[in-house]
C-alpha positions, -999 to +999 in steps of 0.1 A: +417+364-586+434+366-552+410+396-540+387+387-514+352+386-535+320+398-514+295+370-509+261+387-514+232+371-532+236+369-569+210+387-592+206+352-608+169+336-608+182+312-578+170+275-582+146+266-554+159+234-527+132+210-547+143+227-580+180+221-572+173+189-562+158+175-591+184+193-614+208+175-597+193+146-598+197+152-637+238+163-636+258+136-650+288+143-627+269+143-593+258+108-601+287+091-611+320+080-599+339+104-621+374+117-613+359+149-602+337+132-573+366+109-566+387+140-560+369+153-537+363+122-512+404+113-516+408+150-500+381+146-475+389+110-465+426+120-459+415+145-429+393+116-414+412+094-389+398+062-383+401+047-345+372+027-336+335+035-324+342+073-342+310+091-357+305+106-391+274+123-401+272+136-443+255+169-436+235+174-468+240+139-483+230+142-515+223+110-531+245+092-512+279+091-530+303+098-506+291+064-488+294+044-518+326+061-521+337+047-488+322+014-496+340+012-529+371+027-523+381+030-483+364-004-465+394+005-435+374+041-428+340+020-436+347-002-408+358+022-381+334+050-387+295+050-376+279+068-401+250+089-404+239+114-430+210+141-434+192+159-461+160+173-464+156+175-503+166+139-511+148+105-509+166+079-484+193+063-510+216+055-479+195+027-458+203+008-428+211-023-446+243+002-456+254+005-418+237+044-425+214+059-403+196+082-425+178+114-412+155+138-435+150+164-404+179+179-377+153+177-351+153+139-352+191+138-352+213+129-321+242+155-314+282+148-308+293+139-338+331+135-341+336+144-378+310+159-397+313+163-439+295+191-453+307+190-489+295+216-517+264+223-489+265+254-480+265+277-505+231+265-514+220+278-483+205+314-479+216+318-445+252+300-445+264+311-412+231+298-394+237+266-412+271+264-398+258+271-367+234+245-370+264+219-377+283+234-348+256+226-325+259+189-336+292+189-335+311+173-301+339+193-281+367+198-301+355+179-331+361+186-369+343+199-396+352+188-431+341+210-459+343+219-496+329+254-511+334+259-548+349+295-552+350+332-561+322+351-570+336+363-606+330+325-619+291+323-604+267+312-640+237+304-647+251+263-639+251+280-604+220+289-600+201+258-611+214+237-587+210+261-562+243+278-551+240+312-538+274+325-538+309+315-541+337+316-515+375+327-509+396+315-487+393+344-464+355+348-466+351+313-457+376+314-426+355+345-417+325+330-415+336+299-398+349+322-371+318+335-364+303+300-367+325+291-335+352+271-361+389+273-359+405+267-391+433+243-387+439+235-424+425+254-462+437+251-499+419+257-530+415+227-554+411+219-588+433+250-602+431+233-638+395+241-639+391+279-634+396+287-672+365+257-681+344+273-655+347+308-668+341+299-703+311+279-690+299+309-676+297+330-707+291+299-728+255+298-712+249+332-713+248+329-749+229+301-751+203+313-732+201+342-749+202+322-785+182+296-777+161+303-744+172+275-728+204+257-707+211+221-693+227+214-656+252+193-684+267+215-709+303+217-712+311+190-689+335+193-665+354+161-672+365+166-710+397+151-708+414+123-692+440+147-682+420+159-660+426+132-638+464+132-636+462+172-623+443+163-600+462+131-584+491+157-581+471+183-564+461+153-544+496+148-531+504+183-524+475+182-502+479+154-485+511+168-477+492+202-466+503+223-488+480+252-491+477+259-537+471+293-542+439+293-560+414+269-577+377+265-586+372+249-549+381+251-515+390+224-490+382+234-453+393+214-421+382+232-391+377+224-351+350+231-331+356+262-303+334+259-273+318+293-275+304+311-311+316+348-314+286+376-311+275+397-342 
């Protein structure tokens, strides 16, 4: 598990952006404010600081929930942070009467961002370096990039594909390709350590279901089962916080700065 997987296309039937959209648009946990989702922003939102007149931009927004995270759960960031967020593949959920600019195209976009969130984004891109490119170019000098990956390649199912992923990451693939990108990492840790065995029998799980029954759903074998769940991760939480660096997990948590030049092929 601690080998450095390649990140190639899988020989999975890839979901397409509009496919991947709406499947998402059907999975339970990317629409809720479950402990998993919860997770994730408490990590993020540690790595944001918050003086005044600072601007965010949500690359690959989603529906929305990491605003209506903020608004629920951190007004102190809410209030010091201008924020903006961008995605091509979903409909406006974050309006102005949310303080959210809202942008469906990059060439619309203004650049010089301070922080930038790109979380669970790029592996569903096919080209993941130009997209960190493309969030490096909206990035201002020396600004940060906040993002979560899930990870290695050896847990990649058929769940994968139809929402769109096309690989998963290490630790050390990802700092790669943020290199090239022009990013410096500054802080990384896997997450959510508890869930690696879930995921794997997942995988399997809808291999055989497919096979038996021609068939899968974006929502079998959910990934919130137990309420346990929830205190594992407040204590990877604290670690962290604390930047601590956990060995592995079924995710990665990248903090990076932006360099002034992007490294050649």
């Amino acid at each position: 598990m601690g080998k450095d997987m390649p990140i190639t296309p899988t020989s999975y039937q890839i979901a397409t952006p509009e496919e991947a959209a709406r499947n998402l648009g059907k999975y339970k946990a990317f629409g809720r404010d479950n402990w998993f989702n919860r997770h994730r922003f408490e990590i993020v939102s540690n790595y944001l600081t918050s003086p005044p007149e600072q601007t965010l931009l949500d690359f690959g927004c989603g529906n929305g929930l990491f605003f209506k995270y903020l608004q629920q759960h951190n007004q102190h960031l809410l209030s010091s942070l201008s924020l903006s967020g961008y995605d091509p593949y979903f409909a406006n959920t974050a309006s102005q009467e949310d303080g959210v600019n809202f942008y469906s195209s990059i060439d619309n976009m203004p650049t010089q961002f301070d922080f930038i969130t790109a979380l669970d984004v790029i592996e569903h891109t096919e080209n993941d370096k130009k997209t960190l490119r493309q969030i490096h170019a909206l990035l201002a000098p020396d600004s940060t990039l906040l993002l979560t990956v899930p990870a290695y390649q050896c847990l990649y199912s058929l769940h994968d594909a139809a929402i769109g992923h096309y690989r998963r990451y290490t630790k050390k693939s990802l700092s790669h390709i943020l290199s090239k990108a022009g990013f410096s990492v500054v802080y990384s840790s896997y997450f959510l350590v508890f869930l690696i065995p879930p995921v794997f029998i997942r995988k399997y799980y809808l291999v055989l279901k497919k096979y038996v029954t021609g068939k899968i759903s974006v929502n079998d074998l959910p990934t919130d089962p137990m309420n346990i769940f929830s205190l594992l991760s407040n204590i990877e939480l604290k670690l962290i916080k604390n930047r601590i660096s956990l060995p592995c997990g079924s995710f990665i948590f990248c903090c990076a700065r932006k360099n002034n030049t992007i490294k050649s092929e």
